[in-house]
Backbone bond lengths (Angstrom), bond angles and torsions (degrees), N, CA, C in turn:
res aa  C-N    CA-C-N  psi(-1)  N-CA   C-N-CA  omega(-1)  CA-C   N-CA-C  phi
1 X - - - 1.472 - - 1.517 107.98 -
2 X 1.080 130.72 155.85 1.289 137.88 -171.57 1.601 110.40 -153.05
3 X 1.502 125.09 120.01 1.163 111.50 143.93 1.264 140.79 -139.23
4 X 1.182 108.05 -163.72 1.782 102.16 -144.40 1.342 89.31 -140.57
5 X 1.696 101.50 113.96 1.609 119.59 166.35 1.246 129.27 -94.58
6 X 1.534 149.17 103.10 1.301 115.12 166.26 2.065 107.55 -125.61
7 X 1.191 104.65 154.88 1.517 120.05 178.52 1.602 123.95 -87.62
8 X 1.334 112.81 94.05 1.060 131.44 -178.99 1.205 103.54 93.95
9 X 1.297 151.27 17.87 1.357 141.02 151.40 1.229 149.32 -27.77
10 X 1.767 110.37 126.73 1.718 99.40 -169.17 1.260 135.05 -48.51
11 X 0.871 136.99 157.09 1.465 141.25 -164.71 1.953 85.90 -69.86
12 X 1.254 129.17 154.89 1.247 145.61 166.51 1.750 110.06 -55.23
13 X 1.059 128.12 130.75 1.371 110.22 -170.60 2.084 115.32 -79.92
14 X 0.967 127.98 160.74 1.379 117.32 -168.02 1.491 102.40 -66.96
15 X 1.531 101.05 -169.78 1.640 107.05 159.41 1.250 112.41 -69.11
16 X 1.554 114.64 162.71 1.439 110.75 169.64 1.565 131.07 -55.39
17 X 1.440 118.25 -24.91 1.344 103.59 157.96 1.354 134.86 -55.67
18 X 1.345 93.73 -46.10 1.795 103.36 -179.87 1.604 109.07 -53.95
19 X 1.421 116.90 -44.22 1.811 115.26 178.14 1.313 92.79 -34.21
20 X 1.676 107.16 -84.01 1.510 139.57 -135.07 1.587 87.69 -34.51
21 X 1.942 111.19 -58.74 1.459 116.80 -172.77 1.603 121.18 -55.22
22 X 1.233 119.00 -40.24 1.385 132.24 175.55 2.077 83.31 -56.17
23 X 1.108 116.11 -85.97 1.620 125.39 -162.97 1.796 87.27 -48.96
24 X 0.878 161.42 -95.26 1.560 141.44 -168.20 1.466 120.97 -6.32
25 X 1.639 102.18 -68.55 1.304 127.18 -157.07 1.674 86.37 -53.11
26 X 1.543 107.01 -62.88 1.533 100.17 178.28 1.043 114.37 -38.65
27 X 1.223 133.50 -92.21 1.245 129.53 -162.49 1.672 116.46 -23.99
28 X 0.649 117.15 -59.06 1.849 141.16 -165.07 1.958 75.51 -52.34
29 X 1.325 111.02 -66.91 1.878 105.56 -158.03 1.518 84.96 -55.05
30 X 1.735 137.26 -55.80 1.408 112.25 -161.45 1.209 125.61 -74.22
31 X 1.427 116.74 -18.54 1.704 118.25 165.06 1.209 112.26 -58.31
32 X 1.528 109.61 -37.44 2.085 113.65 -172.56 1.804 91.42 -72.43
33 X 1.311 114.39 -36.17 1.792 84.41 -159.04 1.821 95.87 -88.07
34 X 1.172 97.69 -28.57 2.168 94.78 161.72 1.441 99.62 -23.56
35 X 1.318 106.27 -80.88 1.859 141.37 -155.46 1.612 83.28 -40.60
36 X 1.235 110.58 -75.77 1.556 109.69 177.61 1.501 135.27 -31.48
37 X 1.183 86.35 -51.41 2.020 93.02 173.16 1.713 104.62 -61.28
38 X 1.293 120.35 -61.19 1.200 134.99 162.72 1.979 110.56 -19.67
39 X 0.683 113.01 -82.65 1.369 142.84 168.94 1.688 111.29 -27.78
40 X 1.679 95.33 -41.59 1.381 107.35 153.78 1.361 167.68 -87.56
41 X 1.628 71.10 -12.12 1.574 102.98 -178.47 1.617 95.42 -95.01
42 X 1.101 125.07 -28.61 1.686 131.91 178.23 1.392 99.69 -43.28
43 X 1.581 103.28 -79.41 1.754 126.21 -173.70 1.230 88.10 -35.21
44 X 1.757 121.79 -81.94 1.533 119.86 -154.18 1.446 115.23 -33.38
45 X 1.477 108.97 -66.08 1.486 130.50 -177.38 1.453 109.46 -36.94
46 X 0.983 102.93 -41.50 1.692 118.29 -148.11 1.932 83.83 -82.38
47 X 1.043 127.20 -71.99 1.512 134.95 168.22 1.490 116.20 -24.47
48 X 1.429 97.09 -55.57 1.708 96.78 -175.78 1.439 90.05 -78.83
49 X 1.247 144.10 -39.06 1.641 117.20 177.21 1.208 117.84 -71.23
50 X 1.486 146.97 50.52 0.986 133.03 -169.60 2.007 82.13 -169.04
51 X 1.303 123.15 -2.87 1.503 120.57 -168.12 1.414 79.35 -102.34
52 X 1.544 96.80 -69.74 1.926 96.91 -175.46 1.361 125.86 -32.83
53 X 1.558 125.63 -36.38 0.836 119.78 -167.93 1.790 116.76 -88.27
54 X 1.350 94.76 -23.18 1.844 100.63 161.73 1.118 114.79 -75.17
55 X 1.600 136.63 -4.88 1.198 120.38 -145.04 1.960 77.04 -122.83
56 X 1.166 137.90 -11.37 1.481 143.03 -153.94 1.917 80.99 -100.77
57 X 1.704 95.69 -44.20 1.690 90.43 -167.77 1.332 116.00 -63.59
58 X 1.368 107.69 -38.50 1.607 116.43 -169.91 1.163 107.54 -63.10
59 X 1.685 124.88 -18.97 1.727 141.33 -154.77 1.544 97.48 -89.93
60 X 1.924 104.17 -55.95 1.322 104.75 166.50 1.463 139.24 -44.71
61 X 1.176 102.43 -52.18 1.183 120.73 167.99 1.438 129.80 -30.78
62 X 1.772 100.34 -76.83 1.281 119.06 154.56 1.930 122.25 -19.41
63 X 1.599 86.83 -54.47 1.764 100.56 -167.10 1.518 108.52 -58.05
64 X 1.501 111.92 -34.49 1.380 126.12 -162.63 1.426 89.03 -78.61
65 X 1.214 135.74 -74.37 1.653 139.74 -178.60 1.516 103.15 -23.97
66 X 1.432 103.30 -73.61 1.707 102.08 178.64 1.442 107.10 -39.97
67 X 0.682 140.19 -44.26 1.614 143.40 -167.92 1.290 112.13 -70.29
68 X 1.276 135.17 1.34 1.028 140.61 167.46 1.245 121.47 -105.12
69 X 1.199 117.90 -0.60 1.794 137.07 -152.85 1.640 86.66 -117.96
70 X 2.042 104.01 131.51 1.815 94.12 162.90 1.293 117.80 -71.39
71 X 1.587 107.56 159.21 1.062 97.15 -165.53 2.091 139.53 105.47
72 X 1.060 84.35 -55.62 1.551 115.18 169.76 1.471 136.20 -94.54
73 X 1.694 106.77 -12.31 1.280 130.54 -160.28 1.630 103.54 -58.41
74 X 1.516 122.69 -45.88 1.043 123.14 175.26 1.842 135.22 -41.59
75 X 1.672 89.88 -29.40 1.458 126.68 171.67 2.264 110.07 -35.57
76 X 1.349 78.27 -49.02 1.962 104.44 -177.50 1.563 93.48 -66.10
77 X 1.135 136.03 -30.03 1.231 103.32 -170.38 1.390 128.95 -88.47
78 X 1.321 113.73 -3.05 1.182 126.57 174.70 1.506 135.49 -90.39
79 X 1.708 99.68 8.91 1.157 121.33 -157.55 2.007 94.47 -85.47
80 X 1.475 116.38 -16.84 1.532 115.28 -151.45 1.819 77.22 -109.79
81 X 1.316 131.02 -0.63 1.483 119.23 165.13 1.379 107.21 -106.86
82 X 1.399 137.32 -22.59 1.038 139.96 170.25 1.460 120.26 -63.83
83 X 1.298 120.18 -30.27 1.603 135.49 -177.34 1.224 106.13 -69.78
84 X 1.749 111.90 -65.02 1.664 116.56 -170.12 1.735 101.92 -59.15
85 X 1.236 111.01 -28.13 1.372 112.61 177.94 1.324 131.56 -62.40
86 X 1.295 106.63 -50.07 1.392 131.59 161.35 1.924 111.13 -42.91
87 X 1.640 115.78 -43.54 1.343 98.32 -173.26 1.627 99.97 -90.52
88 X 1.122 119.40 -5.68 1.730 113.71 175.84 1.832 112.66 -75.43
89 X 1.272 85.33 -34.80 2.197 81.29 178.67 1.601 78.94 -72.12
90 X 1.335 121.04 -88.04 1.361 114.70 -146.10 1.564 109.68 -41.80
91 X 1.012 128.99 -27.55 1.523 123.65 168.97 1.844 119.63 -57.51
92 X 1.219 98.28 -30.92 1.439 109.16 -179.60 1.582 107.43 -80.37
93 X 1.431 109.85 -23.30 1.466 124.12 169.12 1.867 104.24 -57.67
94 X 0.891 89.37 -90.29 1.449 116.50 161.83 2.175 118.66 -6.05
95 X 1.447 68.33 -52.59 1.850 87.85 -169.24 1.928 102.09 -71.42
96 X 1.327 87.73 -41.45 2.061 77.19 167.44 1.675 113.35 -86.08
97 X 1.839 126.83 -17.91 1.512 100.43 164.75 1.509 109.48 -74.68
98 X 1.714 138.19 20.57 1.315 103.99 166.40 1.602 103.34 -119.44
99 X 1.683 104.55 0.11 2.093 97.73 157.37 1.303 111.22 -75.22
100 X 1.141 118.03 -8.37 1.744 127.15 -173.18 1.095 94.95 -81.12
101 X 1.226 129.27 -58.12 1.639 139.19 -150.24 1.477 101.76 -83.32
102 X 1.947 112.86 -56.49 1.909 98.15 172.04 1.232 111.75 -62.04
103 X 1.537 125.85 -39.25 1.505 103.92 -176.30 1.580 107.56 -67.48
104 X 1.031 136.28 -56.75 1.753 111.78 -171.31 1.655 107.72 -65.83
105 X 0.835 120.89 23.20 1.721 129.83 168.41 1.348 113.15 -106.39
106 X 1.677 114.82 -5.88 1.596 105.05 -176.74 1.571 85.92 -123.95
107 X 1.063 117.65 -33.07 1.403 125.28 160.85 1.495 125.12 -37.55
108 X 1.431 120.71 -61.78 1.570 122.86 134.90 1.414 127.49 -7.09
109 X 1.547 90.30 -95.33 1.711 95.97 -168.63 1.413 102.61 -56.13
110 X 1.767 136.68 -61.00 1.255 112.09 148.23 1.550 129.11 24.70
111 X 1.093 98.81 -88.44 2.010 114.28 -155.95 1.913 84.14 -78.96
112 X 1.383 122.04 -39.00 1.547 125.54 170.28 1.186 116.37 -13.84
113 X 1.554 84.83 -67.84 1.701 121.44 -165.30 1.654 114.20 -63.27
114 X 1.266 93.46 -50.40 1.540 99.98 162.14 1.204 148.54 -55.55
115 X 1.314 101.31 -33.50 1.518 132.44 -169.06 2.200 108.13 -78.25
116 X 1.962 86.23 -38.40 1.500 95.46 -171.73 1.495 112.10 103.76
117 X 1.702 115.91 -19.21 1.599 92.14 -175.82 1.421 76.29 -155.97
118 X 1.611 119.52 160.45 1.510 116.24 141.53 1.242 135.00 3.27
119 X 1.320 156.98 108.85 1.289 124.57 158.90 1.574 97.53 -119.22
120 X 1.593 98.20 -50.87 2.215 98.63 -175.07 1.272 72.18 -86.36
121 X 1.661 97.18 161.28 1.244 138.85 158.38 1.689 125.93 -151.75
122 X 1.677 97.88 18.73 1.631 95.36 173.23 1.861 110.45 -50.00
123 X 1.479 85.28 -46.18 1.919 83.64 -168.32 1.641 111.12 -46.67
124 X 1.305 124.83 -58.58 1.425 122.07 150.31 1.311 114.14 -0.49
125 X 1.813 104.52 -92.04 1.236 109.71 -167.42 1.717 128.76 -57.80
126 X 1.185 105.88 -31.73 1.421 122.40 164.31 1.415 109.54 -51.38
127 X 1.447 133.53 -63.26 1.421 128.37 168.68 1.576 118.55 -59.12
128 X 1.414 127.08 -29.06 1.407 102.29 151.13 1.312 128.56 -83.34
129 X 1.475 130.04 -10.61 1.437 104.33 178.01 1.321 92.18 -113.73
130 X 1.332 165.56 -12.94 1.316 119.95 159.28 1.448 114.92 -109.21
131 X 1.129 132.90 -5.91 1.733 130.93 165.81 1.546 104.03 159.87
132 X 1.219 113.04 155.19 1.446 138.57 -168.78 1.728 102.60 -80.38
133 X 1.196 112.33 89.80 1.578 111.63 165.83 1.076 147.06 -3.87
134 X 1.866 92.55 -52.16 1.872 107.52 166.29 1.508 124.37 -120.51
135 X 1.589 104.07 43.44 1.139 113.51 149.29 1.449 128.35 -122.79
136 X 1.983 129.28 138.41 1.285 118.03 -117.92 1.620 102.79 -75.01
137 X 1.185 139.71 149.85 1.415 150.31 169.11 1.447 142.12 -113.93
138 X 0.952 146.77 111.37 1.613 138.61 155.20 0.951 145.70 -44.48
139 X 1.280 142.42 64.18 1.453 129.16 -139.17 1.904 117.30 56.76
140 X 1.244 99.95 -111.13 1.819 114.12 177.91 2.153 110.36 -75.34
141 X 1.338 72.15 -25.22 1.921 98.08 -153.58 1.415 89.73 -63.74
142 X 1.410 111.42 108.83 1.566 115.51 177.39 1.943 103.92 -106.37
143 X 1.398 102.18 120.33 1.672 115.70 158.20 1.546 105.95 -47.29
144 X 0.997 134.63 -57.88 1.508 147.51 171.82 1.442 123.94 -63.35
145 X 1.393 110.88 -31.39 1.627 107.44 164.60 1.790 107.18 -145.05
146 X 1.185 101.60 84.63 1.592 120.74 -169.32 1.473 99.75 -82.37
147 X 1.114 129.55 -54.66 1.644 120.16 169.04 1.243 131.76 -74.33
148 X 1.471 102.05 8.64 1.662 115.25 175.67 1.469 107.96 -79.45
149 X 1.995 109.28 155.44 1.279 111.97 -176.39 1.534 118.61 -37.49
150 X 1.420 99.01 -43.69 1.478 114.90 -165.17 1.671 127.59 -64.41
151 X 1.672 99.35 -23.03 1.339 102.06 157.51 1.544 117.71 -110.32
152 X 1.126 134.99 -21.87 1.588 125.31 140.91 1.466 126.15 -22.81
153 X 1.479 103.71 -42.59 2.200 117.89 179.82 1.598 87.09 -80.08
154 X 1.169 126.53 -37.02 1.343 108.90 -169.10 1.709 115.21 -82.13
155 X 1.454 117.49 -19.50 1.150 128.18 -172.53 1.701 110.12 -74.07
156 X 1.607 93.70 -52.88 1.443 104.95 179.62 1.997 117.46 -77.64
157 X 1.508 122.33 -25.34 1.005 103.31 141.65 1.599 135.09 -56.83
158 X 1.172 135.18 -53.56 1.390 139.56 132.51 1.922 116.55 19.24
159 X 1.611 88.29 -84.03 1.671 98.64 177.75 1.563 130.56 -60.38
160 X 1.817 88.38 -37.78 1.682 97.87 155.74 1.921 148.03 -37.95
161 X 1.518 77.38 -54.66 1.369 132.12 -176.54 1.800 99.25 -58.11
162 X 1.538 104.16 -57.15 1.904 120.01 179.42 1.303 81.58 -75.59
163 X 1.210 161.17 -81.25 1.140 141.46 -97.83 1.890 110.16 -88.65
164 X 2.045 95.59 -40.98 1.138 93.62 149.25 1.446 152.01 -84.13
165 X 1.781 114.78 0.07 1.189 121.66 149.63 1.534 130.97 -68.72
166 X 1.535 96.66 -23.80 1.959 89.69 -179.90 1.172 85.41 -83.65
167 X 1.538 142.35 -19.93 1.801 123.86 -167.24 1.596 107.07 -63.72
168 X 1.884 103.88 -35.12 1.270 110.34 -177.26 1.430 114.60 -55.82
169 X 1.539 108.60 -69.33 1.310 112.19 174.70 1.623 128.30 -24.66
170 X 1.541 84.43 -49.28 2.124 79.97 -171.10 1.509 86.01 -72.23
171 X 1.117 132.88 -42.13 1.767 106.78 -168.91 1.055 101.93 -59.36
172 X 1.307 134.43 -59.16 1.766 120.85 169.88 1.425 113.94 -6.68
173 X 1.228 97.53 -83.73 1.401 125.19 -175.73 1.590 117.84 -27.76
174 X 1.477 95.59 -61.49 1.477 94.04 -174.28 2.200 110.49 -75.32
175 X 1.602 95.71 -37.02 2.016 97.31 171.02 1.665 99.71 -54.03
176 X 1.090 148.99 -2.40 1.568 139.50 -155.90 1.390 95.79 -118.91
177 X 1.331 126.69 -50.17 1.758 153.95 171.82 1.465 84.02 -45.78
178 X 1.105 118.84 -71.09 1.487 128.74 -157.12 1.872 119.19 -59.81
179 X 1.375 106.59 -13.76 1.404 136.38 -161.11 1.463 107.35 -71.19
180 X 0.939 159.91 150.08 1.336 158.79 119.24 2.078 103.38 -26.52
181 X 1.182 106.78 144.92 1.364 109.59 176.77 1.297 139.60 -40.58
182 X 1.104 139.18 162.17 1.722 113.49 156.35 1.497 99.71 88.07
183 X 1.714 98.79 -172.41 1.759 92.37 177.51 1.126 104.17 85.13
184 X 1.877 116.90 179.91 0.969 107.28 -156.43 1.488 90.96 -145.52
185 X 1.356 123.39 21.75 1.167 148.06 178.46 1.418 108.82 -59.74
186 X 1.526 107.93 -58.53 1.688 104.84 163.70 1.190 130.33 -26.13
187 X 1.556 128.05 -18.27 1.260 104.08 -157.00 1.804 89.42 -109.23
188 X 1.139 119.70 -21.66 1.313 135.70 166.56 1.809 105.05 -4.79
189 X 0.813 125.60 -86.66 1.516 144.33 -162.21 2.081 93.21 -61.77
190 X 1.335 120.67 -65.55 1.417 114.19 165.54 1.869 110.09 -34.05
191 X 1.245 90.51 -52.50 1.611 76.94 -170.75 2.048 107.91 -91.90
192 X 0.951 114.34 34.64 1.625 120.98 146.39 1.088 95.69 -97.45
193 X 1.622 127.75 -73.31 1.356 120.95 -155.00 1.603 114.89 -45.84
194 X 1.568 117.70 -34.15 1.306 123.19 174.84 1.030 119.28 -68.30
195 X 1.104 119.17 -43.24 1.969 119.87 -174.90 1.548 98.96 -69.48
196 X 1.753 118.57 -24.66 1.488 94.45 -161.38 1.569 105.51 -100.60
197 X 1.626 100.48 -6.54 2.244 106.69 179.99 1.616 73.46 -77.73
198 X 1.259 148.05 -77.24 1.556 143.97 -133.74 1.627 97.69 -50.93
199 X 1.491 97.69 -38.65 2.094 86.58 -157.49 1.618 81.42 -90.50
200 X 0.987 149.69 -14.16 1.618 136.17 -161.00 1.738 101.55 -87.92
201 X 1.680 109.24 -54.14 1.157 106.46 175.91 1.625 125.05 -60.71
202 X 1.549 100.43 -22.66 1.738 102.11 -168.56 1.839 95.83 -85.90
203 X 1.595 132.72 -8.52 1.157 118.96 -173.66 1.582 94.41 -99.99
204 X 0.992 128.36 -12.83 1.716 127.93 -178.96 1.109 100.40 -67.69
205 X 1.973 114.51 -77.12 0.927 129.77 -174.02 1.770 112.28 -35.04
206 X 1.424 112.02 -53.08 1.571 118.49 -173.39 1.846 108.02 -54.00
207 X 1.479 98.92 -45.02 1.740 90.70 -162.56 1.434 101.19 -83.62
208 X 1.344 119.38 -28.84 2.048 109.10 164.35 1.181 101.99 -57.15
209 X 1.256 142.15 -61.15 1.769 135.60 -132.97 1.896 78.71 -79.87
210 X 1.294 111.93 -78.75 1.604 123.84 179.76 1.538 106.41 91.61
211 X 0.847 137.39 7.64 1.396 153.35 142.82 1.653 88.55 31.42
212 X 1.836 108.21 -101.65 1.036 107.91 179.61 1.197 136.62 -40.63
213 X 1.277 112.71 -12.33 1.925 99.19 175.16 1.535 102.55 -94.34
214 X 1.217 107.96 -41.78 1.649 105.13 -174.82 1.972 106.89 -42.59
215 X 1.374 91.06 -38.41 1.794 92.23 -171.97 1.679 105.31 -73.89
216 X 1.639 121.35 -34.42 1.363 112.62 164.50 0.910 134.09 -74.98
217 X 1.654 116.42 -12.59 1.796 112.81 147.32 1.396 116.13 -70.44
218 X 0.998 134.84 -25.61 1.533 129.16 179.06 1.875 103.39 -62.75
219 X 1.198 85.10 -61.54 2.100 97.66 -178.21 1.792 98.86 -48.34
220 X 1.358 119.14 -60.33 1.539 112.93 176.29 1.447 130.82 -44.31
221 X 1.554 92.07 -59.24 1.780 95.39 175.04 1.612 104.76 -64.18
222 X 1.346 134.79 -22.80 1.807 103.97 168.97 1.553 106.61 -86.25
223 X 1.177 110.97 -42.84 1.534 124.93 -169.60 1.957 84.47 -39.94
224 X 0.945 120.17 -69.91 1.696 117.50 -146.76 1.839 91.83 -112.27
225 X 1.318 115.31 43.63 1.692 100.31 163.73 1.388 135.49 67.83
226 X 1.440 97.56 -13.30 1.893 105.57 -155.39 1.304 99.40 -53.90
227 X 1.679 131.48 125.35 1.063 101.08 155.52 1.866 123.80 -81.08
228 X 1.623 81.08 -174.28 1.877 102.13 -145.26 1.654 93.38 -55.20
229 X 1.360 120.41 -25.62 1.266 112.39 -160.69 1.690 110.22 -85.11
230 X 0.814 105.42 -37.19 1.251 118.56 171.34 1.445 122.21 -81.75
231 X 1.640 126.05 -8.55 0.935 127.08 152.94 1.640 136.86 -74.23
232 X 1.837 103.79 0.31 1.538 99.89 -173.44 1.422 114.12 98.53
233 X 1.499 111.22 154.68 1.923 112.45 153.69 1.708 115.10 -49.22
234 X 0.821 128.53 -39.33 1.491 133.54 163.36 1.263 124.71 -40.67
235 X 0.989 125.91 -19.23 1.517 137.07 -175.96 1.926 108.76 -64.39
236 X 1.743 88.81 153.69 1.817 87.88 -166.54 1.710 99.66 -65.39
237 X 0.929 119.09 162.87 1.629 135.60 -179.73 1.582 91.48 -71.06
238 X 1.499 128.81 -38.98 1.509 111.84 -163.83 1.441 93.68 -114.95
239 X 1.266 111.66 -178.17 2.015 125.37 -158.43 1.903 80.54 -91.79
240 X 1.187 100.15 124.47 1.675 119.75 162.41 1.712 103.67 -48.03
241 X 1.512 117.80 148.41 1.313 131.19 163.04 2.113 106.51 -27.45
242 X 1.370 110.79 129.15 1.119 112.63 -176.66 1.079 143.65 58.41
243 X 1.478 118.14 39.98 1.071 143.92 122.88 1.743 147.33 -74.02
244 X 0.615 122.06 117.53 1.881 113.08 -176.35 1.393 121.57 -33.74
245 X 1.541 94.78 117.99 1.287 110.30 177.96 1.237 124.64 -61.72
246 X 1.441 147.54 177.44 1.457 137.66 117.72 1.361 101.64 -48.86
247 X 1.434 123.18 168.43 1.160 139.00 167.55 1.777 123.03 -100.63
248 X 1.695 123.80 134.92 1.059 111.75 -166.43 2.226 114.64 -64.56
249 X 1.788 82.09 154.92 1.552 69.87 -177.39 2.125 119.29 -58.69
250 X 1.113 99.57 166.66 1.495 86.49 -177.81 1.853 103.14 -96.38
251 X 1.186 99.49 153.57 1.664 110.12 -152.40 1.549 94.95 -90.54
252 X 1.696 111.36 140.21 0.853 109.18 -139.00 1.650 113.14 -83.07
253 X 1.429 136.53 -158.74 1.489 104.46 -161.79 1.924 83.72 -128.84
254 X 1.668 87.88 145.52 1.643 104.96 -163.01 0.971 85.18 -76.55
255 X 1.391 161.93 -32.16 1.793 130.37 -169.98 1.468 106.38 -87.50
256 X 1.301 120.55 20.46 1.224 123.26 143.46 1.312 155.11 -73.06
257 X 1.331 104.20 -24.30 1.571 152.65 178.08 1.203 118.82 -132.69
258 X 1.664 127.18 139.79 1.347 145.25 -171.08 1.450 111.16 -136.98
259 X 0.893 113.29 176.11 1.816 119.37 -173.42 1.188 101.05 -132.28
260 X 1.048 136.58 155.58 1.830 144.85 -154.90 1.285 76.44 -109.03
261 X 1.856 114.99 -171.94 1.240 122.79 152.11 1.484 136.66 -78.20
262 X 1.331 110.76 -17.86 1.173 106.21 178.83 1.486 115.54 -72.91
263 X 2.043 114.61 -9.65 1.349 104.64 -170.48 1.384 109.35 114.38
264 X 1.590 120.43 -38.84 1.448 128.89 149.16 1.233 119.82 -15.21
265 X 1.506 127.55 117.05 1.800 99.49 148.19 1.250 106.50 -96.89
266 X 1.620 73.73 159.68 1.743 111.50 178.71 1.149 117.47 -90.25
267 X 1.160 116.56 156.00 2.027 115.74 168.78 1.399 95.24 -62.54
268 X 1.643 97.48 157.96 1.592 125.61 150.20 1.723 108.73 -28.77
269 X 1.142 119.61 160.18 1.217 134.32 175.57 1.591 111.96 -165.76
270 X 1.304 119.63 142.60 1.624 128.94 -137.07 1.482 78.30 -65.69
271 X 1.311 102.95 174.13 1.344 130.99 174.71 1.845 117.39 -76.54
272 X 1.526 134.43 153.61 1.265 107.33 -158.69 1.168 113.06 -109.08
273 X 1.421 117.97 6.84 1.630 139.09 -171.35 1.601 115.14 -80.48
């Protein structure tokens, strides 16, 4: 007989079903409170890109007024570096509401997948009413939903946006006119136009190519299981962690092969049966 004492001891662990369910259930609560953070960082993001960008206008604005005032005139010229500037933060705004938005989109199908049927479907609804995720975009400006609100707000911020940079320019223009000769003031207006083609072309170029998201859908769909089908054209080229492999080849069989004497191998040679 034998026994076995211990003080304060864990409870015995269940059968293996009961784990597996305990280890599910988890999972499912840490994908939901993921989804949540996600969910939050969207809203936040999404708010502060839309504060910044009133708060750049009201700045502009301001600059242009001063510029009309003696004294202050110099004020206007800074208005055509302040603009291109203005859409590069807010783009960087921007650039975390759409890791917000794919991650609670893999996050979704995720908990989907888990669940056995549908249950969220914001990501859905989000791609029909304001634009399709993986079709190419500009900021708001959706290839896929071009007459949607979302690229209309982006169009007409846009025109805004020029309207107070050419205001800048001609004040340039005319404080430089106004200048005594010489100086180096001339080059003033070249170098707006440059700073603002450099940041315009490098934010086009960035949100077509999209580099970075394509690589955070790859990391998502293994990171969280999605399968490929449900992950989109975006999906990694190979099967995410935990899925079925092929199997390795089987190694090949030594009475098939011999070694000379020097240590050389030799080819195969028929079998001796």
């Amino acid at each position: 007989m034998r026994a076995f004492f211990e003080l304060g001891a864990t409870p015995p662990a269940g059968p293996p079903d009961d784990r597996d369910a305990v280890a599910e259930r988890l999972e499912i609560e840490i994908l939901r409170d993921q989804l949540g953070r996600m969910r939050g960082m969207l809203y936040k993001f999404t708010a502060e890109f839309f504060r910044t960008i009133h708060l750049w206008a009201v700045v502009s604005i301001a600059l242009l007024v001063a510029g009309t005032v003696d004294g202050w005139r110099a004020a206007a010229l800074t208005v055509p570096f302040v603009v291109p500037f203005a859409f590069l933060e807010t783009a960087y705004l921007f650039y975390y509401t759409v890791y917000a938005r794919r991650h609670a989109e893999r996050l979704e199908q995720a908990l989907n997948e888990r669940l056995g049927h549908e249950v969220l479907a914001a990501h859905r609804t989000e791609a029909a009413y304001f634009y399709p995720p993986d079709r190419p975009k500009v900021a708001f400006l959706s290839f896929g939903n071009p007459l949607g609100m979302a690229s209309a707000m982006t169009a007409g911020y846009t025109v805004g946006a020029a309207l107070l940079w050419v205001a800048g320019v001609v004040s340039t223009i005319d404080f430089v006119a106004g200048q005594p000769a010489g100086g180096l003031l001339w080059l003033v207006v070249p170098a707006q136009i440059l700073w603002t083609g450099a940041i315009a072309a490098w934010l086009v170029g960035y949100s077509l190519f999209r580099r970075d998201e394509d690589r955070l859908l790859r990391v998502l769909a293994g990171a969280y299981r999605v399968p490929l089908a449900a992950a989109g054209p975006h999906a990694p080229a190979t099967e995410p962690p935990g899925t079925a492999a092929s199997p390795p080849p089987a190694p090949p069989d030594p009475a098939r092969s011999t070694t000379d004497a020097s240590g050389g191998a030799s080819g195969a040679r028929p079998d001796a049966h």
